[in-house]
N, C-alpha and C positions, 0 to 999 in steps of 0.2 A: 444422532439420528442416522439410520441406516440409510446406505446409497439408493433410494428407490424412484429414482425418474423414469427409467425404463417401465418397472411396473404400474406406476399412474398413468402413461402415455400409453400403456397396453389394455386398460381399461376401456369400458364401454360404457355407454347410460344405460338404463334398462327398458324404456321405454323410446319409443320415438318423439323425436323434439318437436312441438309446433312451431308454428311461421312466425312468431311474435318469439317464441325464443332462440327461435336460431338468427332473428336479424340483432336480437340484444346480444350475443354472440358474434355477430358477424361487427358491430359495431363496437363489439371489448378488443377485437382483433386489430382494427383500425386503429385503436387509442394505440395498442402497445404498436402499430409497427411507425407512428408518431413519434415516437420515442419513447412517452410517457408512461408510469410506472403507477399511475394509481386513480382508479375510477369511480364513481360512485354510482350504481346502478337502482333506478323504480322499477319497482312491479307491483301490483298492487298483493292484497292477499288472494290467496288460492292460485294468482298466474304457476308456481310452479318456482319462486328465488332459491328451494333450495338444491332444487336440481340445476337452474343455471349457474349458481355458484359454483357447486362440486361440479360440473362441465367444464364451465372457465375456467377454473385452474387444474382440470385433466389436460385441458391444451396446451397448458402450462408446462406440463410433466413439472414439475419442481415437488416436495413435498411440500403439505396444504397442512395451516393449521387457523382453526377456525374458531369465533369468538364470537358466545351466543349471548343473552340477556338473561338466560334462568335457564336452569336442569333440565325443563322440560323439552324444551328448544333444543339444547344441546345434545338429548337422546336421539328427535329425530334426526338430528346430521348423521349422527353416527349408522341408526337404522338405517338411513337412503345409501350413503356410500356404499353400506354392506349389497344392499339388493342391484349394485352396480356389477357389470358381469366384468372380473377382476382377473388377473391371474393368481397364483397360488402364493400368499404371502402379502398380498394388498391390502391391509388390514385398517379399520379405523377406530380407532380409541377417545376415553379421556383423560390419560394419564398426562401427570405435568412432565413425567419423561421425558415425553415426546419419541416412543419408540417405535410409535403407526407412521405408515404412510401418511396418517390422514389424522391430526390431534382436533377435538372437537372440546373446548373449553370455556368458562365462564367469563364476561367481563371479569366477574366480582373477585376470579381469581388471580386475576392479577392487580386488582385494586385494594390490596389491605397494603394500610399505612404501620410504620411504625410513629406510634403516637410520642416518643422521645425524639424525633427527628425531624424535628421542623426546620431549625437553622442549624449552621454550621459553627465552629468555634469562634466568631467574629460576630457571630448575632446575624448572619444574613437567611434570609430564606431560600431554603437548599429545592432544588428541582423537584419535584412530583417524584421522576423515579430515583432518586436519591436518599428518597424518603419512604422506601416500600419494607415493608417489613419482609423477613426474612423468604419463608417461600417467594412473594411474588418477586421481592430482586433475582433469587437462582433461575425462577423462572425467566425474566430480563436478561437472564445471562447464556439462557441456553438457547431463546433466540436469535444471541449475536453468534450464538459458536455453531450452531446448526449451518450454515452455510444459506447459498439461493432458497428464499422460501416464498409460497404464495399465501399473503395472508387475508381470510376474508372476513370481514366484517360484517355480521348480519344482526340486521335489526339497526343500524348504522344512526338511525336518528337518536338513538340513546346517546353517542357519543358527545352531540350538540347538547345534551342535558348534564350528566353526568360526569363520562369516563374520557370528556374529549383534550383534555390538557394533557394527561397522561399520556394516552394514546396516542398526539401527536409529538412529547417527547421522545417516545419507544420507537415511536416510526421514524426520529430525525435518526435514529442508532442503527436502519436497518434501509439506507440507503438500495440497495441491490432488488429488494422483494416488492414482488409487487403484487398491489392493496387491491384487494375489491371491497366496496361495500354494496350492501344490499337493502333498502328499504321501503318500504310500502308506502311510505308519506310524502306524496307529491312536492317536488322542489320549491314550488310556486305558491304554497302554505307558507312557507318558512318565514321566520321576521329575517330583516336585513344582516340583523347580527349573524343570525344562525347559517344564514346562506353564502357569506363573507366565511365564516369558517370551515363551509363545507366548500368553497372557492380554494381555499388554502388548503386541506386537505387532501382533497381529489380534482377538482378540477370541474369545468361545466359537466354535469348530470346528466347520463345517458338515459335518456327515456324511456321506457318500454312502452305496450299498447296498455291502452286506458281501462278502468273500467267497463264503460259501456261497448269498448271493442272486443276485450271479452264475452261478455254478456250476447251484441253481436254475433262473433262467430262461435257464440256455443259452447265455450270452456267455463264459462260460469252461469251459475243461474239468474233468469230474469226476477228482478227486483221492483218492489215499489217501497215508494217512504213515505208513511202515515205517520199523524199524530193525534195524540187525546188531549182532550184542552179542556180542562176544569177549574174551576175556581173552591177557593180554600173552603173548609169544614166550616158550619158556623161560626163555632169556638175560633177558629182562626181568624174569618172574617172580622168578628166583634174586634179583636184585635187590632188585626191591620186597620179596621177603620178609625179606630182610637188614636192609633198612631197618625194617619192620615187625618185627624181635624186639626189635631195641633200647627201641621205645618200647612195646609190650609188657613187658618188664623193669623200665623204668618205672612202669607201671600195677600193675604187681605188686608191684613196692617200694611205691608208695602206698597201695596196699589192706592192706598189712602195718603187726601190728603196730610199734612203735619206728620209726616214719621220721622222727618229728618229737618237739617239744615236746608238740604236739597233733595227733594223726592227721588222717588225710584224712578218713573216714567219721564218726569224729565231730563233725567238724570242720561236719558238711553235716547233721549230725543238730539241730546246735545253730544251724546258721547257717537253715536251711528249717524245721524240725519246730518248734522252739523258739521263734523270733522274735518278739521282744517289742520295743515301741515304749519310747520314754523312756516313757512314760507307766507303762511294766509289762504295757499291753495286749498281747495276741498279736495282731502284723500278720496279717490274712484272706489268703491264697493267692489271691488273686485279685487284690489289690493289687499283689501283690510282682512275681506274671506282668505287670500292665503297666507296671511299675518297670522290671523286670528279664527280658525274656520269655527274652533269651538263654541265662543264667544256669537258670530255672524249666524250662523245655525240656529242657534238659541233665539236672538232676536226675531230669525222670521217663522220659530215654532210660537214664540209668542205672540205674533203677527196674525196666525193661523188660524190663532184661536181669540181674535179678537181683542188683544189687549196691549196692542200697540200698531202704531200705522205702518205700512210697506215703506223703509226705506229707499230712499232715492237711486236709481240703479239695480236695487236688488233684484233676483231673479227667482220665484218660488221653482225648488223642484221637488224631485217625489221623497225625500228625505224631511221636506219642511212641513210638509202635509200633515200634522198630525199635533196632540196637545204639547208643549213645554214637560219634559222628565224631571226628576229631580237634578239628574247631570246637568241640564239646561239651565237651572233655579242656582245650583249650584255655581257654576260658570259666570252668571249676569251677580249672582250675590258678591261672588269672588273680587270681582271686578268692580265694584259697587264699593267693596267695603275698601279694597284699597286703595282707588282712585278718587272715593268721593267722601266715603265719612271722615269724620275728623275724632281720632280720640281724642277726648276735652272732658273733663270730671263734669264739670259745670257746662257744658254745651250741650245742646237739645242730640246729636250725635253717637253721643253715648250709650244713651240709653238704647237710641235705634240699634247701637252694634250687640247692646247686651241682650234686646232683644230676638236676634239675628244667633245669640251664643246660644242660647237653652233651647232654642225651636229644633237646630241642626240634627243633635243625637234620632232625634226622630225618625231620620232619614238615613241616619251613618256617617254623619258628618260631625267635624269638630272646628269649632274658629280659633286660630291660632294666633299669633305677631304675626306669623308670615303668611297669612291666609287660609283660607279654607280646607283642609283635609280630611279625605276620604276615608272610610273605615266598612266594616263587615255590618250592612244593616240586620237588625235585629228581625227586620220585615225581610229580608230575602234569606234567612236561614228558616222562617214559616214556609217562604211558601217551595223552597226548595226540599223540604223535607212532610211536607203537607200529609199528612191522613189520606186527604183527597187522589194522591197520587198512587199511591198503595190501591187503594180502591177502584182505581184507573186502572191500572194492571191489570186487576181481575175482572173486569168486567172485559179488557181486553182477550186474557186470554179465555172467558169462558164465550165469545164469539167466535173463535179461531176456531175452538175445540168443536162448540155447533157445525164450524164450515165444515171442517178437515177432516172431523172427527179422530179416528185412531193414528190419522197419519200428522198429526200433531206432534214438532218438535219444537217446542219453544222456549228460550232463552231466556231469565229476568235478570237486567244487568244492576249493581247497585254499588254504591261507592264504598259502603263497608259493611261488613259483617254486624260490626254493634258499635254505637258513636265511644270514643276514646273519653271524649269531652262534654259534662251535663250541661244542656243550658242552662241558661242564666237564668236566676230567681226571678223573676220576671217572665218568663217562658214555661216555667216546668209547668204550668195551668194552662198553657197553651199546647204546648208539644210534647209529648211524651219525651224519657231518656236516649230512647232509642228508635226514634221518627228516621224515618224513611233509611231505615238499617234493614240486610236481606233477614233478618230473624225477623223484626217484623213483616216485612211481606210473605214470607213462608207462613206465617200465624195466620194473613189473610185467605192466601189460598187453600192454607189446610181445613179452615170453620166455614168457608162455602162452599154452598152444596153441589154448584156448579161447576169447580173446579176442585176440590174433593178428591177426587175419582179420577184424577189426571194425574194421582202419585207424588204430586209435589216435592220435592227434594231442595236442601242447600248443600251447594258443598262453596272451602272456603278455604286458605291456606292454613285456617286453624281446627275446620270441624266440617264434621259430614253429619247431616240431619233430617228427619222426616217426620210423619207421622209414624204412631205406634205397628198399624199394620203394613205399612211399605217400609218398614225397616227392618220389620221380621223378612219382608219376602226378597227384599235388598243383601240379606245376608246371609242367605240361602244363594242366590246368585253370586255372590263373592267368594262363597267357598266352594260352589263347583268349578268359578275359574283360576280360585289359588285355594288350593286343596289346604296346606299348611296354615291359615289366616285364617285367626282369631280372635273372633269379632263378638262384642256385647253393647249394651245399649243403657245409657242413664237418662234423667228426666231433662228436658231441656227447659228454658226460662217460658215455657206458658203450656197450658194444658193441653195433652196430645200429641206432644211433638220430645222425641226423643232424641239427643245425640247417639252417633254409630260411634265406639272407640275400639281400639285396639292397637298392636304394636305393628304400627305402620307409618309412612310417612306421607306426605301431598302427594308424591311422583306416583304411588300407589293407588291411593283412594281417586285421585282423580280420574286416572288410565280406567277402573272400575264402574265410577260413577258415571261416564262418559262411554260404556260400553253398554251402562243399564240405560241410559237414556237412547241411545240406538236402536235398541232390542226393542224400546216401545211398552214395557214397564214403568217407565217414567215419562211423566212426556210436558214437563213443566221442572225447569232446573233452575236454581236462583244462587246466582253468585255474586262474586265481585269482579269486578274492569281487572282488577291490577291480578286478578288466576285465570280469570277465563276470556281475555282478551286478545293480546297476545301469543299468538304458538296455539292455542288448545284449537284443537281441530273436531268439529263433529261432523261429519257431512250430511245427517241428518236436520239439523238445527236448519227451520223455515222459517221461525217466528221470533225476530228477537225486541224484548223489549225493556226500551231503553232511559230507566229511572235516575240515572247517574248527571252529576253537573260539571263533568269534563266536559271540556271543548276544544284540545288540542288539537291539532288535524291529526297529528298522533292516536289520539285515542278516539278520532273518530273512526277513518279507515279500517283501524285494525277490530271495535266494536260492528261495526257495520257488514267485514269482512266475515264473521263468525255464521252469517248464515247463505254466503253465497258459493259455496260449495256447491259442484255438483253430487245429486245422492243416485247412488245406481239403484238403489232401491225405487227411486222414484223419477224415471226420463223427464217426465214436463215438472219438476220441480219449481216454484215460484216461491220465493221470497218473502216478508214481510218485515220491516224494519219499523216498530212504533216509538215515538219519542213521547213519553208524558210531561206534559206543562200543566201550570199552574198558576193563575193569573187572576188580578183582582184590578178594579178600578176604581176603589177606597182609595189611594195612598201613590203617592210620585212614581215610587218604586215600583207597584203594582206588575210590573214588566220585567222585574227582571226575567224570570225564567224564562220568560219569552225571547230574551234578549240571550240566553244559552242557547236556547234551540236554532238560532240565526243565527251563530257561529257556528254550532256544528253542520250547519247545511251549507255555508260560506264555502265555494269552490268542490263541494262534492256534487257531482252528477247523479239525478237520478231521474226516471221518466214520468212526464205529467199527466195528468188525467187526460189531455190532448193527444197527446201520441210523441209532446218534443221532451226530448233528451237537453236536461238543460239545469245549470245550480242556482241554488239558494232555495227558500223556504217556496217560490211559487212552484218548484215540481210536484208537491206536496199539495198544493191546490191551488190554481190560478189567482186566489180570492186573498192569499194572505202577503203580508208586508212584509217586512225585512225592518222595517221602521218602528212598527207599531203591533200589537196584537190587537184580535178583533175585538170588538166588543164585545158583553161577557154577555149580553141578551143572544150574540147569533153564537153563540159555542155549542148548544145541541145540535142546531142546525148543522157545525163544522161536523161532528159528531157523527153524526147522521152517515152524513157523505164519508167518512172513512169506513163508516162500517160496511157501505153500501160496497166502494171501493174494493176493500177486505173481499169480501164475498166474491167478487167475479175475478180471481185469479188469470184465468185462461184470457179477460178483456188484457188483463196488465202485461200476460205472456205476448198478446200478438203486438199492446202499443210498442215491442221491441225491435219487432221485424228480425229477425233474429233469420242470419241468410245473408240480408239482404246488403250493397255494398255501402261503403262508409270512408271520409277521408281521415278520421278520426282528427280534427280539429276544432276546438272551441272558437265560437263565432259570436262579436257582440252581437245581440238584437236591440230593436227598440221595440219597447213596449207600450200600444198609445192605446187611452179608454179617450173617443172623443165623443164629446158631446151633440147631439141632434146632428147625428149623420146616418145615412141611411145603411141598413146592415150590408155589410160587403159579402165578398164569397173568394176564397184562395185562390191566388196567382202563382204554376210557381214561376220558377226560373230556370232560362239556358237557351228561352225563344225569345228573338227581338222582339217587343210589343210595338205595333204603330200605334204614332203619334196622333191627337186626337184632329183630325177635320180641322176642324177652328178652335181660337181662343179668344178671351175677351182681350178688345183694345179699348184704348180711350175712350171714343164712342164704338158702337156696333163689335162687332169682330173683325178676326183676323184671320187669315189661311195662308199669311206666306208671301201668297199671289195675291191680288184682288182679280175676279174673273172678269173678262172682256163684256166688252157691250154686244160685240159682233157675235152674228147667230152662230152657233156652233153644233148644230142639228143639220149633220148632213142628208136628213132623207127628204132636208127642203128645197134645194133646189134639183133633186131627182123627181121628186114627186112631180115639179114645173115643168119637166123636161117630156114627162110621161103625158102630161097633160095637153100641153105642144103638141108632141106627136099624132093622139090624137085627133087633135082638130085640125094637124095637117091632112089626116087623112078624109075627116069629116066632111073640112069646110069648103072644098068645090061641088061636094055634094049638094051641100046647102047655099052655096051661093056666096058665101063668104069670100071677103078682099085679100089678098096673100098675108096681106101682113098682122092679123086676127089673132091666128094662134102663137103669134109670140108676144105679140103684145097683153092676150090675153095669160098666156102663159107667166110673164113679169110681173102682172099686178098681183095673180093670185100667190108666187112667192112672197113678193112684199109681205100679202097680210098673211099669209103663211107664219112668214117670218115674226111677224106682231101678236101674233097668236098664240102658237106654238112655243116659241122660242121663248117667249115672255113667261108663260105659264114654266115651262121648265125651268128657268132662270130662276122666280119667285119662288118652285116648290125645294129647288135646290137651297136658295138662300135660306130658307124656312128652319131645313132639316141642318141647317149650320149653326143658327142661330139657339137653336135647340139643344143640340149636341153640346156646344158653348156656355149655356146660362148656368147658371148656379154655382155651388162650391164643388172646387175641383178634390177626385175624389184621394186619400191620403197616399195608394201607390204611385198618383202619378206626382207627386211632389218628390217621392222617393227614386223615382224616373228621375228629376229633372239632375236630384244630388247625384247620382251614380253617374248619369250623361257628364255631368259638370267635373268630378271628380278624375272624369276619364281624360276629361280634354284636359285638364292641369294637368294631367301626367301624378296624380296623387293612386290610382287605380288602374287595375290591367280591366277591370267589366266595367260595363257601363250599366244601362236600364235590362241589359237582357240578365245581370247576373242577381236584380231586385227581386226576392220573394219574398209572397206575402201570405201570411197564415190567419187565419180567423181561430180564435178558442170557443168552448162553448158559453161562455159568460158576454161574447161581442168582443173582447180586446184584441186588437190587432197586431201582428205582429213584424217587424218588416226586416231581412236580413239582406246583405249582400253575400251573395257566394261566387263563388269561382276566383277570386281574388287573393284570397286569404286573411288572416287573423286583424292584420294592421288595417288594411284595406277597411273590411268591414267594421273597426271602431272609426276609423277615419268617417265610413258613412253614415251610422248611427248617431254621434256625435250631433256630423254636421246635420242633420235633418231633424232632431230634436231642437238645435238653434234654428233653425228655418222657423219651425210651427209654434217656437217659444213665443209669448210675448214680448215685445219690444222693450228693453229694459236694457239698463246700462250703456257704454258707449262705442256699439257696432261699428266697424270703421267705413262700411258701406251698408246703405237699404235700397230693396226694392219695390216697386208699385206692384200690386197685385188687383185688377180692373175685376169688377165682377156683375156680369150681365144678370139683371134678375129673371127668375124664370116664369113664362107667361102662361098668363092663367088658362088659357084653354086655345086649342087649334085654330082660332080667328085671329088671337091675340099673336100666335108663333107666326102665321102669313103675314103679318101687319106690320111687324119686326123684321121679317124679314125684305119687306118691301122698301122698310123705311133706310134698313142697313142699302140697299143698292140703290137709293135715291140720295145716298150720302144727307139723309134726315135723323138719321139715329139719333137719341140722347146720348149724352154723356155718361159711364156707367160711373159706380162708387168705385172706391179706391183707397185700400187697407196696405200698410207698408210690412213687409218681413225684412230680418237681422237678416243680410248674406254672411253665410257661416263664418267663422273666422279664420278656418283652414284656405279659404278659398279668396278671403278679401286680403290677402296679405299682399298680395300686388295684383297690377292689373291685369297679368295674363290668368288667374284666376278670377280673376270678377268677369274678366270677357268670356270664361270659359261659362261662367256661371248664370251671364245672360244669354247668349245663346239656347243653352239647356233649359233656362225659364221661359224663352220666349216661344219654343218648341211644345213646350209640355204643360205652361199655366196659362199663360199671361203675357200679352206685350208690354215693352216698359224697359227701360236701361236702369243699370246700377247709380247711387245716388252716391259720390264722396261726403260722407255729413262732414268733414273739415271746410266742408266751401260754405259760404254765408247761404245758400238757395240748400243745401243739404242741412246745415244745423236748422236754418227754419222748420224744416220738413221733420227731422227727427224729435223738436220740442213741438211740434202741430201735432205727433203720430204719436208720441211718447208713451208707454206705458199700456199701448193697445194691446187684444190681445189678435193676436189673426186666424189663430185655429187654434178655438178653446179644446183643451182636451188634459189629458191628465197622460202622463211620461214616464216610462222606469226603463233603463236599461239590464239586460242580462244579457248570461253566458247562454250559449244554446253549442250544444254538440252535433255536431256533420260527421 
């Protein structure tokens, strides 16, 4: 490789850099003057990675040699360096030479094995690059001989899957160069393994701006994320429900008396309620949940739905809310058959477990010697490749086409071309060979009439296809833009739909197909994740929809990425990302697809029908779970509301505020549906809220103070004074004895004073007592955590940094900000244990007094007279868990009643280890104190 530092460090970008990549820049700079030699850098798609790459190692001046995931990718590095303003001779290439400045190359070409090379003459197994066949070792070699090099790695999460043992042999060989990698799939996806290896490779992850910071300030287009929620084909249905009585029949044998030696249900009475340690102690339900969470989960979904009782301690949250899965059935069976049945020929036992054998398959399961194993249910290959979902598509895209009309670019994503693999004889009367393959979705949209006429096209790493007449006008278009390309047309596998052939390759047809879809010719494109995922760039593409049952954060980002481009064609460009599901509530499994679509929304951001920037499945519509999908009676309804959604583009552009500032930090919320509370209205935050008047005490209220007996209406003895006067001047008029007008003057203060002064006192007490009665409302419980949290030194904000959000469904929302990330789980947390029910073993509780509220204006005077004649009753009195962040020692519990005594309720923290506290916690036990229903999220600031 030729001497060429001088001309890469003479180089220029071509464009001006934005403020998000010149700080991911300013932040590569830092690493290297650290010492450290190798980074790993996010950005999501469209930020621009491949211009910070070839930037960051222009800084470098070193020569750059770059390693892409496929051709296609690898063309553009090379196009971007070209359009770099260079001097004369800064050239970039992809020869394995290496005689550019700038070598832009394949993983894959450096990853051919030679297959006679496994070990060495000793029988050991020889290194990865010891074992490359011929090119890739020379290339290994000219690596080491090329001198200082900058190498980058783009697409870097490939490494974690594939190419990464290799890669970090080649890199121990190349001590001196230093690494970038580049990839769009957030750190904080990653499983432990994978994040441990990119530890050892590059080192902590240099962040770039997020998503929605983009989105924000205008480098990508505002987005929203829809879904279509249908349930199977008849035919399908019939099915799944078939399967689904069987293991129903099952559950019903189990839950029956005689199935066993030892039943199921007591089986789980003895094995959870009862649990006792060698010692004879009872194991805490809190232990066993992080023993065993799978297992404890189970029991209180079984719990939820009525068919077994709340164990001792347990705690329901929004995870347990919903029916027993088959995971669930599977888990307690698991555990059932190894812990309880007895294999015995002759013992009642037997037959239970062989019964327990033939029901499994049902569900994807198989009963082993070693237990239970999972397998590919036959019911989630129906409903992951459903009819129903094909049919979703179109009816999706022939909505978009109605909105958009000609400015219709839309995406259909799908896992393959045509299944590899026939189902099972058992299937083929269920699902076709090639269910939910892009050839059949192309067959759909090309026979409706509605979507027809929108050009439909596939292309694929192996075929380009259409109908008869958009392939005629498809190849008319491809040979005014390569004159030489020679193109014909055969019958494809259903009527009307032709394959495009000729001598050409994917690098070609796509570049083509991907220029007719621009142009607006085509405006319905159907392929597969693994060609048009990553790298294929349209910046027209607004619609993409999303048939595929990946859920990698991998392949969601970079799917999702394909239509957040900005299009110059179009300035107020909006988004649409649809995920089709498939759901049935026949059969255990009946979720899974639903349970794909919860991964793929797991940590991506998108914005809710509210206006919050925020992950998982509720930005997609406040109303859905993460746990469960909805019942199949309210899916038109879902329906409904996405279409509605759909249609108002310009609502989804403004919930982005796009401008406006942002700290870009993910913040927990809590999320509370409470029960018979009166509707709230949004607080937000960064103003001190005062503290309310009064709270309820033991009897009457509280203010702090108690207010004096003494008159405190000074215009009463002025008014006496004036009155004096007066009759000083009157009474020798009248004949009056000197001493009249003061003594008259003193009486009248008196009753002045009993008068006056009384009536204020009582209308003051009144409006105290008022203020005080009822259930306090949920921010200021959120008040008393943040106060509390302040004074432990757990939080820099207190109640000023509590906001709170109303959705339009009533749920509340309640965040701490100005603190940051830690802070704000610390407060979510603890105010979810606040409002919990009292369950398991708090290490402090508190009283929470509650004045009732009276029934009309005579009743509030009457209270409030009673409160200043120290006659008050006594009010009721509901015990809360003091969080556990905060009861760990006493300068948080102190910190913790202060802030309650301020903001709820008078009352001290209770030790339940003392004999007067455990009384109290088995008298409170299991209460609830503010019924409501709880979920935590991510929400973006």
């Amino acid at each position: 490789m030729t001497d060429s530092t001088g001309r890469i460090a003479a180089a220029r970008p071509p464009v001006a850099l934005r403020r998000y990549q010149h700080q991911g820049l300013e932040a590569l700079a830092r690493r290297w003057a650290g010492g450290d030699r190798r980074a790993w850098v996010v950005l999501p798609p469209g930020a621009g990675k491949t211009l910070v790459g070839l930037e960051a190692a222009r800084r470098l001046g070193r020569p750059v040699v770059v390693f892409t995931p496929n051709t296609a990718i690898q063309g553009q590095w090379a196009a971007q360096w070209r359009a770099f303003t260079r001097p004369e001779g800064c050239t970039a290439g992809t020869a394995r030479t290496m005689e550019h400045d700038v070598t832009v190359l394949t993983y894959q070409s450096l990853a051919v094995f030679d297959p006679d090379a496994e070990t060495d003459e000793e029988g050991h197994a020889l290194p990865l690059v010891r074992r490359l066949h011929g090119n890739g070792a020379d290339l290994v070699e000219s690596l080491y001989t090329a001198g200082p090099l900058t190498i980058v790695l783009d697409e870097c999460h490939h490494l974690l899957q594939t190419w990464g043992r290799l890669l970090a042999e080649v890199l121990s060989g190349l001590p001196d160069a230093h690494v970038i990698g580049l990839t769009g799939t957030p750190a904080a996806t990653l499983s432990s393994t994978d994040a441990a290896l990119v530890a050892t490779l590059f080192g902590a992850p240099i962040h770039g701006a997020s998503i929605p910071a983009l989105v924000r300030d205008g480098h990508l287009a505002p987005f929203a994320e829809l879904v279509w929620a249908t349930e199977p084909t008849p035919v399908e249905r019939d099915y799944i429900a078939d399967q689904g009585i069987r293991f129903t029949e099952l559950c019903t044998d189990l839950l029956s008396p005689g199935f066993s030696r030892t039943d199921f249900l007591p089986w789980l009475r003895r094995r959870f309620e009862e649990r006792l340690l060698d010692t004879g102690e009872r194991l805490a339900w809190g232990r066993l949940a992080a023993e065993e969470p799978g297992l404890t989960d189970a029991v209180l979904r079984l719990h939820h739905a009525g068919l077994s009782p709340l164990p001792p301690d347990a705690r329901m949250l929004e995870r347990h809310r919903r029916a027993p899965d088959a995971a669930d059935w599977m888990a307690l069976l698991g555990d059932y058959v190894t812990h309880c049945l007895r294999a015995d020929p002759e013992g009642p036992d037997e037959k239970a477990i062989e019964r327990i054998r033939t029901a499994l398959p049902a569900v994807g399961y198989t009963l082993t010697k070693r237990g239970i194993r999972t397998g590919r249910s036959p019911v989630d290959r129906v409903l992951a490749r459903s009819r129903a979902k094909a049919q979703g598509a179109v009816e999706i895209a022939a909505a978009e086409s109605a909105s958009l009309g000609p400015r219709l670019r839309a995406l259909v994503l799908c896992d393959h071309e045509r299944a590899t693999a026939r189902p099972s004889a058992r299937l083929r009367d269920v699902i076709g060979d090639h269910a939910g393959s892009a050839w059949s979705q192309l067959e759909l949209l090309a026979a409706d009439p509605r979507t027809r006429d929108l050009n439909p096209m596939l292309v694929t790493g192996r075929t380009v296809a259409a109908g008869a007449h958009t392939a005629a006008d498809f190849t008319a278009f491809a040979r005014d833009r390569r004159p030489g390309l020679e193109l014909s047309t055969a019958d494809g596998p259903a009527d009307g739909l032709v394959r495009i052939e000729g001598r050409w390759s994917s690098r070609t047809w796509v570049r083509l197909v991907t220029a007719y879809l621009e142009s607006g010719a085509c405006r319905v494109l159907v392929g597969t994740r693994a060609l048009l995922g990553e790298g294929w760039d349209a910046r027209g593409v607004n619609t993409v929809i999303d048939l595929t049952t990946a859920t990698t954060p991998t392949a969601v980002v970079q799917g999702r990425g394909r239509a957040l481009r900005l299009d110059p064609a179009w300035p107020d460009k909006t988004a649409h990302t649809w995920t089709v599901v498939c759901v049935s509530d026949a059969h255990p499994k009946g979720g899974a697809d639903w349970d794909r679509f919860v991964r793929k929304h797991e940590g991506y951001l998108g914005v809710a029908a509210d206006g919050e920037v925020m992950s998982g499945v509720a930005h997609v519509d406040p109303a859905l779970s993460p746990y469960a999908p909805p019942p199949v009676a309210e899916l038109d309804a879902l329906n409904a509301r996405m279409l509605a959604r759909a249609e108002d583009r310009g609502s989804t552009r403004e919930r982005w505020r796009i401008g406006l500032p942002y700290t870009d930090e993910l913040l927990p919320t809590l999320r509370v549906r409470a029960a018979r509370r009166a509707p709230a209205a949004p607080v937000p935050s960064g103003r001190a809220p005062e503290p309310p008047a009064a709270v309820p005490a033991v009897t009457g209220i509280s203010t702090g103070r108690r207010p004096g007996r003494r008159p405190t209406l000074r215009s009463v003895p002025a008014g006496a004074g004036a009155f004096a006067a007066v009759l000083g001047v009157a009474g020798p008029v009248l004949g009056l004895p000197p001493f009249v007008p003061t003594a008259s003057a003193t009486l009248l203060g008196v009753l002045a004073e009993r008068t006056v002064v009384r009536r204020s006192r009582t209308a003051r007490a009144a409006r105290l007592v008022e203020a005080a009665s009822g259930e306090p409302d949920l921010v200021s419980f959120g008040y008393a955590v943040a106060d509390a949290l302040k004074g432990a030194g757990h939080s820099s904000a207190g109640a000023e940094g509590v906001r709170l959000d109303v959705d339009s469904d009533g749920t509340l929302r309640l965040t701490l900000t100005g603190a940051g990330p830690q802070a704000a789980g610390a407060f979510t947390t603890a105010l979810d244990e606040l409002i919990s029910p009292l369950v398991g073993t708090p290490r402090y509780i508190v009283p929470r007094y509650t004045l009732p509220v009276p029934e009309n204006p005579a009743a509030v005077a009457a209270a409030g007279r009673a409160w200043l004649r120290d006659r008050a009753p006594a009010n009721a009195v509901v015990f809360h868990a003091v969080p556990a962040l905060l009861a760990r020692n006493r300068t948080g519990a102190e910190a913790f009643t202060t802030a309650w005594n301020r903001w709820i309720s008078t009352g001290e923290t209770v030790y339940t280890a003392s004999s007067a506290g455990a009384r109290l916690l088995y008298s409170h036990y299991a209460t609830d104190p503010y019924p409501a229903e709880t979920a935590t999220r991510l929400t973006w600031e």
